[in-house]
Backbone bond lengths (Angstrom), bond angles and torsions (degrees), N, CA, C in turn:
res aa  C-N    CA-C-N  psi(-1)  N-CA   C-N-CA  omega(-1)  CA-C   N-CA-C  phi
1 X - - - 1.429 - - 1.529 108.23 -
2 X 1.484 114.91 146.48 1.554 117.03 -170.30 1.215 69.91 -106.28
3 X 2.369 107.97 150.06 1.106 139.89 157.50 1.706 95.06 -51.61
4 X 1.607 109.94 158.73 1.521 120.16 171.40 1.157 107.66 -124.47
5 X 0.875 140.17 130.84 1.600 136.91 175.37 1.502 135.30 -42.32
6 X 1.050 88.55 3.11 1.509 96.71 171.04 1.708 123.03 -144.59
7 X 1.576 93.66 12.40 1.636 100.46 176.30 1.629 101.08 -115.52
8 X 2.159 92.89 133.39 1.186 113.57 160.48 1.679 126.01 -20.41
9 X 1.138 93.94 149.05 1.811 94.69 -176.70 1.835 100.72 -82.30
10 X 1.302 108.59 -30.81 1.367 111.91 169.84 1.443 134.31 -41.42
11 X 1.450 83.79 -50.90 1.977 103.20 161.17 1.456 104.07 -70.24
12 X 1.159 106.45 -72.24 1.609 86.75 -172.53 1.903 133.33 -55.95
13 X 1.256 94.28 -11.54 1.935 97.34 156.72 0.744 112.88 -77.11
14 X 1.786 131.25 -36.13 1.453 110.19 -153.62 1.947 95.60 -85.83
15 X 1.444 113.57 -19.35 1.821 111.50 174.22 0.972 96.61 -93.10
16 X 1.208 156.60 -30.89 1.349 117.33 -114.59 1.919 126.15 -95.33
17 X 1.149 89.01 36.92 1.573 123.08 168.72 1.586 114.93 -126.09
18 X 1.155 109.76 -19.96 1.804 123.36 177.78 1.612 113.97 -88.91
19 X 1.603 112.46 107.86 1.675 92.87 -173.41 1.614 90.92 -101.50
20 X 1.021 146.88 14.73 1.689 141.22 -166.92 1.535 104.42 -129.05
21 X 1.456 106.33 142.37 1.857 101.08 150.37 1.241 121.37 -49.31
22 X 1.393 107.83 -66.44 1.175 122.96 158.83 1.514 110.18 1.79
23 X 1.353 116.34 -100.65 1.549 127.92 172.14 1.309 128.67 -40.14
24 X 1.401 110.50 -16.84 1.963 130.92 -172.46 1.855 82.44 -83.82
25 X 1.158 124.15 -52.50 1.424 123.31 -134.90 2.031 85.79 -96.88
26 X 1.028 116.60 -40.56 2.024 109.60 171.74 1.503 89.75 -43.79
27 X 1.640 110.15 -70.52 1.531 101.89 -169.44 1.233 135.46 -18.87
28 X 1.215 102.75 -60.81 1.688 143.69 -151.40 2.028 92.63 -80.19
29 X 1.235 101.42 -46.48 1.580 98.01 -169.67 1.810 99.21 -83.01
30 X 1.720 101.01 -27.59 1.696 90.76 -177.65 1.262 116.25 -67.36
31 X 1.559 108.70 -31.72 1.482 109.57 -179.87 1.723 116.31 -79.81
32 X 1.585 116.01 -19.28 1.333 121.28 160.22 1.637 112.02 -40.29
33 X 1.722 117.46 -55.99 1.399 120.24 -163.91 0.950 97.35 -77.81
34 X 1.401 137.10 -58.45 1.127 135.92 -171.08 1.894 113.04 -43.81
35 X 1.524 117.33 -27.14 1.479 102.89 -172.55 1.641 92.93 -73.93
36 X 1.785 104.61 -45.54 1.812 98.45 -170.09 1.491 109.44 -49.93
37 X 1.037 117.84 -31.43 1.704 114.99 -179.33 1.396 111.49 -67.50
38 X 1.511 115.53 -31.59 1.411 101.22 167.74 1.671 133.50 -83.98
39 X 1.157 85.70 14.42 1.775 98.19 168.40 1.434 105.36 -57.44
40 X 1.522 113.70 136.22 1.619 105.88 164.24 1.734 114.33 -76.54
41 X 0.866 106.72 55.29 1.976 106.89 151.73 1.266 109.09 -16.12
42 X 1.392 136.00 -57.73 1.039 120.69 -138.50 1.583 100.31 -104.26
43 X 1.056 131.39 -4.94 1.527 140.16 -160.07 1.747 93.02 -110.41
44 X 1.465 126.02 -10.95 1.518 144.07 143.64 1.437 129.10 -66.61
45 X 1.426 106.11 -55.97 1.247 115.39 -173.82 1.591 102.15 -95.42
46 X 1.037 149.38 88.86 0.922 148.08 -177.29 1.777 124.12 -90.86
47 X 1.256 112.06 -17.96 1.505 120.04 176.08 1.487 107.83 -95.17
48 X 0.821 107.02 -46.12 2.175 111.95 168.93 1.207 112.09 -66.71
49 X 1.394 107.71 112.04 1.844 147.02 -152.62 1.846 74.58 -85.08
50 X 1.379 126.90 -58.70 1.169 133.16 -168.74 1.922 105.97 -50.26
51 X 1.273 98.48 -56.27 1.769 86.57 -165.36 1.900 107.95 -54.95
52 X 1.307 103.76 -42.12 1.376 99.60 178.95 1.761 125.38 -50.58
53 X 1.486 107.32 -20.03 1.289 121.40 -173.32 1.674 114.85 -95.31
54 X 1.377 92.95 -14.14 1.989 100.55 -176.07 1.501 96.85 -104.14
55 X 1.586 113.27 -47.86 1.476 111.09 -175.45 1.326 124.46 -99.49
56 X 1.170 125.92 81.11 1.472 132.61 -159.66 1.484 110.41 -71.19
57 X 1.644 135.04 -25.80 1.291 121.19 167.54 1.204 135.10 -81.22
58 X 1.621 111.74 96.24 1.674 102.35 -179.40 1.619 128.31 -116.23
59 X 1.743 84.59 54.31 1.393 92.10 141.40 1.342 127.68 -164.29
60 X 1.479 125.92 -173.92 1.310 102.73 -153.53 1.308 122.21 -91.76
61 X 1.593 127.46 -0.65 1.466 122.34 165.19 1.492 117.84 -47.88
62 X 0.672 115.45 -25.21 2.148 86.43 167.01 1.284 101.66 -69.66
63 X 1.440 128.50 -69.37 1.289 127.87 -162.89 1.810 118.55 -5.95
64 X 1.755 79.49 -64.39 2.044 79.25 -152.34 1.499 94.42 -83.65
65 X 1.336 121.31 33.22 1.620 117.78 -167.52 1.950 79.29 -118.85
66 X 1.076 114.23 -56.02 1.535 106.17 -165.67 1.434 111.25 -70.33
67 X 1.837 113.54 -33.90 1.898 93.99 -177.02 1.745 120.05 -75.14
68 X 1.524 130.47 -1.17 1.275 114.01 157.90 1.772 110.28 -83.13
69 X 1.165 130.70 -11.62 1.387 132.42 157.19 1.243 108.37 -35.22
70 X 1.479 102.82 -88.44 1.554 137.02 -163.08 2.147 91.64 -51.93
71 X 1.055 133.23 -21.18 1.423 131.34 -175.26 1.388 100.22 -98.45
72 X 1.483 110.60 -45.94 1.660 105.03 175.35 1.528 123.19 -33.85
73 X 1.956 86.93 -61.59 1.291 99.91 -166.70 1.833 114.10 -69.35
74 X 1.323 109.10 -18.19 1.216 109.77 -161.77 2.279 95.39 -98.19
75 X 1.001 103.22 -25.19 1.866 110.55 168.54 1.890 94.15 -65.63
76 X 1.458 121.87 -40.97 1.685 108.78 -176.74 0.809 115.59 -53.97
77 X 1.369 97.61 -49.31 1.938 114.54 -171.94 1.501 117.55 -63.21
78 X 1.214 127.38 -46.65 1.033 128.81 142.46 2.188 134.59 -42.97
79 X 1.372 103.64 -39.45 1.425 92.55 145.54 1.506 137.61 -56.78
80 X 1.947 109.88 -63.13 1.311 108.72 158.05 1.436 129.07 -53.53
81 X 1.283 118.00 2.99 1.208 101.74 176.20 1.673 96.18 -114.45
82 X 1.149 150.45 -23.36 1.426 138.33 157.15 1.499 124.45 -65.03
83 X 1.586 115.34 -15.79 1.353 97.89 172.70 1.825 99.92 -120.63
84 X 0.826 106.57 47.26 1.657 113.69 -178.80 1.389 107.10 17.41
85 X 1.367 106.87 81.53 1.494 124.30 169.03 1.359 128.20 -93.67
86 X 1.652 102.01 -12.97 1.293 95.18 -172.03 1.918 118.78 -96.54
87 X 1.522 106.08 160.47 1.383 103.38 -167.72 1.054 125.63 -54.65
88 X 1.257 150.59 166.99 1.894 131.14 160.84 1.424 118.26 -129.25
């Protein structure tokens, strides 16, 4: 994506390899699962031999690292999508 002259540098980091909604919104939902996966499950579930084996992070540094991500990316998307920035 080319910078526009009147869009934040913010927006343009959080695309600026993404020229589609399309491609903004995989992101946006991959990095959605990815925060629930960093929930510690397993520091909860403590009797299920299983959660410890599916959810391997148990603790909470990812957490508060991925939900200003997941808002970044999803506040861009919401810019490009109010000032119709994106290509067609």
């Amino acid at each position: 994506m080319e910078k526009k002259e009147h869009m934040p540098m913010w927006v343009f980091l959080a695309f600026s390899s993404i020229n589609t909604k399309k491609g903004a919104l995989i992101l946006i939902w991959s990095c959605v699962i990815f925060t629930l996966y960093c929930f510690p499950f397993s520091l909860f579930f403590t009797e299920q031999a299983w959660v410890k084996q599916v959810f391997l992070i148990d603790d909470w540094s990812w957490l508060p690292m991925m939900v200003p991500i997941v808002l970044w990316y999803y506040l861009s998307l919401r810019w490009m999508n109010k000032n119709k920035a994106w290509e067609s």
